[in-house]
RODO-2510 file (C-alpha; in nm, 4 decimals, decimal comma):
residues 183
     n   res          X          Y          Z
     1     x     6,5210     7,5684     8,9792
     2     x     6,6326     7,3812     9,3103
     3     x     6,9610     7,3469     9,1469
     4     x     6,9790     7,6936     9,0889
     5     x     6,8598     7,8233     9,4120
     6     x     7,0527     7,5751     9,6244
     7     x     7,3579     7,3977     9,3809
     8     x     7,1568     7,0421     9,4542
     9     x     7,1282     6,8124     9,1943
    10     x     6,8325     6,6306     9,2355
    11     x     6,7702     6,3578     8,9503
    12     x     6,4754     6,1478     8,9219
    13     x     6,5014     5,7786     8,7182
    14     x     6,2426     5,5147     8,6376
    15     x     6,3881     5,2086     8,5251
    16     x     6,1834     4,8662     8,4280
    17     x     6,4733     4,6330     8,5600
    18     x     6,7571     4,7075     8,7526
    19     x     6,9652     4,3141     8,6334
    20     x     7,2372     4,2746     8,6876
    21     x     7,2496     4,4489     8,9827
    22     x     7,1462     4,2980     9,3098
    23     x     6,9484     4,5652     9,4460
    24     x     6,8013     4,9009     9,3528
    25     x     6,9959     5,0979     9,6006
    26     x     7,3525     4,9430     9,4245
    27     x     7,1887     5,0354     9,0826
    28     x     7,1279     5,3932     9,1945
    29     x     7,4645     5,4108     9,3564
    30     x     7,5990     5,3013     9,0046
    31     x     7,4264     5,5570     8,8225
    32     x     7,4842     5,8136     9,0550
    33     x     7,8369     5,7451     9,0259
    34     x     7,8179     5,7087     8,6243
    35     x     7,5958     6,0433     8,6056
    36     x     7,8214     6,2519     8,7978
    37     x     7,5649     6,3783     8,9331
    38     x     7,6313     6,6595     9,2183
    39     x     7,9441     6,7185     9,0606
    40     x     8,2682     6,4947     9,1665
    41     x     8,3961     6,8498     9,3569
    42     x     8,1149     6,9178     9,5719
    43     x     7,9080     6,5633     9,5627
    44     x     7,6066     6,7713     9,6529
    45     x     7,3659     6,5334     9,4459
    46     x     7,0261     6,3466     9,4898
    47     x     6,8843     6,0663     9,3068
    48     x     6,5479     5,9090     9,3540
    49     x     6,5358     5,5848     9,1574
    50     x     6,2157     5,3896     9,1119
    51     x     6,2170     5,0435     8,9966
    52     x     5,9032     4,8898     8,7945
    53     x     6,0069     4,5280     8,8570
    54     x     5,9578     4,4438     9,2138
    55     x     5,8148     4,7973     9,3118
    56     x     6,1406     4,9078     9,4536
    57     x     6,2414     5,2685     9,5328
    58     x     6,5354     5,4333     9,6795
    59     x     6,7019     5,7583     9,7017
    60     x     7,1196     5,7971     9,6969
    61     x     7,2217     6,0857     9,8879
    62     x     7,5717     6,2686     9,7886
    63     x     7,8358     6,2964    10,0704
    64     x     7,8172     6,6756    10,0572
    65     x     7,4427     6,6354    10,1753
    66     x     7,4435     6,3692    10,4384
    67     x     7,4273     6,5714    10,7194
    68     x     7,1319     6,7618    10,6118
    69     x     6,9393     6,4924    10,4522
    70     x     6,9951     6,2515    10,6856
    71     x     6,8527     5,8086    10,6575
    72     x     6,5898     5,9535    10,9252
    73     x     6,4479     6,1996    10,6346
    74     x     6,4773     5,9512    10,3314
    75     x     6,3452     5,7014    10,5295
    76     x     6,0377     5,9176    10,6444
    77     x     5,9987     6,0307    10,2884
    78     x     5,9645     5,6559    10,1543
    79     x     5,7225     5,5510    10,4239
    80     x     5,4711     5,8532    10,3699
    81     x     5,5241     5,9347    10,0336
    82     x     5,6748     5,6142     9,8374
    83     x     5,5619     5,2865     9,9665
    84     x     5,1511     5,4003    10,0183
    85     x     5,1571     5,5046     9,6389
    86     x     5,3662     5,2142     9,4876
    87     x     5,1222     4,9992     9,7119
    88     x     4,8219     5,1344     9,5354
    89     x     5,0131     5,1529     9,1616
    90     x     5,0374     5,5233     9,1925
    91     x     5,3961     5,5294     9,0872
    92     x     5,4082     5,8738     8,9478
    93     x     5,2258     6,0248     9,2438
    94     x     5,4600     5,8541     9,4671
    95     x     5,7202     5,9748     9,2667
    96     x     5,5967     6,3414     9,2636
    97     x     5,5626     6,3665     9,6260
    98     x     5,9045     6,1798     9,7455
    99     x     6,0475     6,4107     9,5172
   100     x     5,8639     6,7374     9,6389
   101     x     5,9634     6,6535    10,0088
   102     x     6,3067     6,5995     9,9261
   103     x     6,3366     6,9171     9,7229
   104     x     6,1397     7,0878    10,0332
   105     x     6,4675     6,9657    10,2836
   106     x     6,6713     7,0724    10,0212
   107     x     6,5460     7,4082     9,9309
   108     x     6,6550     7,5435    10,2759
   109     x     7,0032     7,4443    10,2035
   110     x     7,2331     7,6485    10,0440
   111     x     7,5425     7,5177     9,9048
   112     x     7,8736     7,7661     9,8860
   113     x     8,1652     7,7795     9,6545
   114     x     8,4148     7,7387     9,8703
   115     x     8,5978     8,0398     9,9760
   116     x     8,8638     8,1939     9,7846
   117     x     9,1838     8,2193     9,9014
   118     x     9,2953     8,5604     9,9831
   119     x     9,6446     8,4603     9,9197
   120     x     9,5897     8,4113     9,5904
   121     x     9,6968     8,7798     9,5463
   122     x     9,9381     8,7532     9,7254
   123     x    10,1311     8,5152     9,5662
   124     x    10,1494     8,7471     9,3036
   125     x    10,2537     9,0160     9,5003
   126     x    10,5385     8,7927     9,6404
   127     x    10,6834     8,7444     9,2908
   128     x    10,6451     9,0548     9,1910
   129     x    10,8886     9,2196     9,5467
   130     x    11,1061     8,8929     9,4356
   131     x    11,1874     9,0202     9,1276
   132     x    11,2280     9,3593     9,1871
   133     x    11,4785     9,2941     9,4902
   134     x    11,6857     9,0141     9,2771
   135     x    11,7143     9,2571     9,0108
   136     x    11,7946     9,5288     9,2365
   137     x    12,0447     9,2891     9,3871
   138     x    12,2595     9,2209     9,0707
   139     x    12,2465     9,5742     8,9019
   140     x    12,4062     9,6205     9,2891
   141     x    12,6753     9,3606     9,2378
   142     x    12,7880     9,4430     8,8863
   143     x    12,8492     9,8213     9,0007
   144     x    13,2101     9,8651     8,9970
   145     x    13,2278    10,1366     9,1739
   146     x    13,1327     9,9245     9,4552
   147     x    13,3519     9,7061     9,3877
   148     x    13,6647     9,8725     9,5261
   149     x    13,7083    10,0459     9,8486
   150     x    13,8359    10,3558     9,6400
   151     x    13,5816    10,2817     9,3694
   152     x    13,4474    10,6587     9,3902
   153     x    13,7340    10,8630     9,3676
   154     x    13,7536    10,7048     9,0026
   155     x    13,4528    10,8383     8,9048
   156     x    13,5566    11,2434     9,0132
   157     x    13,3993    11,2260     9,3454
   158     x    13,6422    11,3625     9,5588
   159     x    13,5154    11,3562     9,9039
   160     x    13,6746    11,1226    10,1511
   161     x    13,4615    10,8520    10,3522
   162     x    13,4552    11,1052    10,6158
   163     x    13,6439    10,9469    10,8719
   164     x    13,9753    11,2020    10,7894
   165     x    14,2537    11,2689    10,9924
   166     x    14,6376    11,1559    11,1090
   167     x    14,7470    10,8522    10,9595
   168     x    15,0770    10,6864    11,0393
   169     x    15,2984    10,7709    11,3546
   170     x    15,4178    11,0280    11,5029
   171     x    15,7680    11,0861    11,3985
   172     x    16,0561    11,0706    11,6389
   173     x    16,1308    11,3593    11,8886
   174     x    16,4707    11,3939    11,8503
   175     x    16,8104    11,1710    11,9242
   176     x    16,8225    11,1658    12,2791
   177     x    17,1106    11,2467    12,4571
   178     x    17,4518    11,1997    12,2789
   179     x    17,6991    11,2602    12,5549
   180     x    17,6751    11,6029    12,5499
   181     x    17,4110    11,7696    12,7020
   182     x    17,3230    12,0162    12,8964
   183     x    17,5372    12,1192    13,1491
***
């Protein structure tokens, strides 16, 4: 249910002997780590291991929840909950408890996919105006009527570009004066 409510893994293990590891908290850290537990993406994970042999308890906290459940909490949690039980061979009310308290810290949590990108539509969008303009672009390149300044008058059309009028020179204006003029 918490993991439902809140995307928080929270795994409880009970183990006789934790050899050949040195100390519970690197056997928890292992099995966290082999357990994949909080999922690698999000690392939102909790794991309260107890230990039989030695009476040894600890919890390993996923990087996506250390700043809500802080070594302040988990130590609190052990000291009221944990070490008066395992003290008195209560290990599954210990257990119970440390595992309530957590899931009470936890519970007001509320982990979030992370937010989709908005651009992801847009992407599409952007391929989409790409194509259309390079097709666009090469049905306008293998016109041949664009081809040639004149292209159009080819093709029947028979109006100018619309700029018209008096090409060339003006002629001459006559020979000028050949000896006899006016007198």
């Amino acid at each position: 249910d918490l993991e439902r409510k809140t995307g928080v893994e929270l795994v409880v293990v009970t183990v006789p002997s934790i050899r050949p590891y040195a100390t519970a908290k690197d056997y928890g850290s292992a099995l966290y780590e082999r357990w994949g537990i909080g999922t690698a993406q999000q690392d939102h994970g909790l794991l309260v291991l107890a230990v039989a042999e030695g009476r040894q308890a600890t919890v390993t906290v996923g990087k996506g929840l250390l700043g809500v459940i802080t070594p302040p909490i988990i130590e609190g949690v052990g000291s009221t909950y944990l070490e008066p039980a395992f003290r008195a061979g209560r290990y599954g009310e210990g257990l119970y408890r440390a595992t309530v308290a957590l899931a009470a810290v936890a519970q007001d949590i509320r982990v979030r996919e992370p937010p989709r990108s908005r651009r992801k539509g847009l992407g599409i969008f952007l391929t989409l105006l790409t194509s259309i303009g390079a097709l666009w672009f090469l049905w306008w390149i293998a016109r041949p009527d664009l081809r040639h300044p004149y292209g159009r008058l080819r093709r029947g059309e028979f109006w100018g570009s619309g700029q018209g009028g008096f090409g060339g020179n003006f002629g001459g204006f006559g020979g000028g004066m050949s000896g006899e003029g006016l007198k």
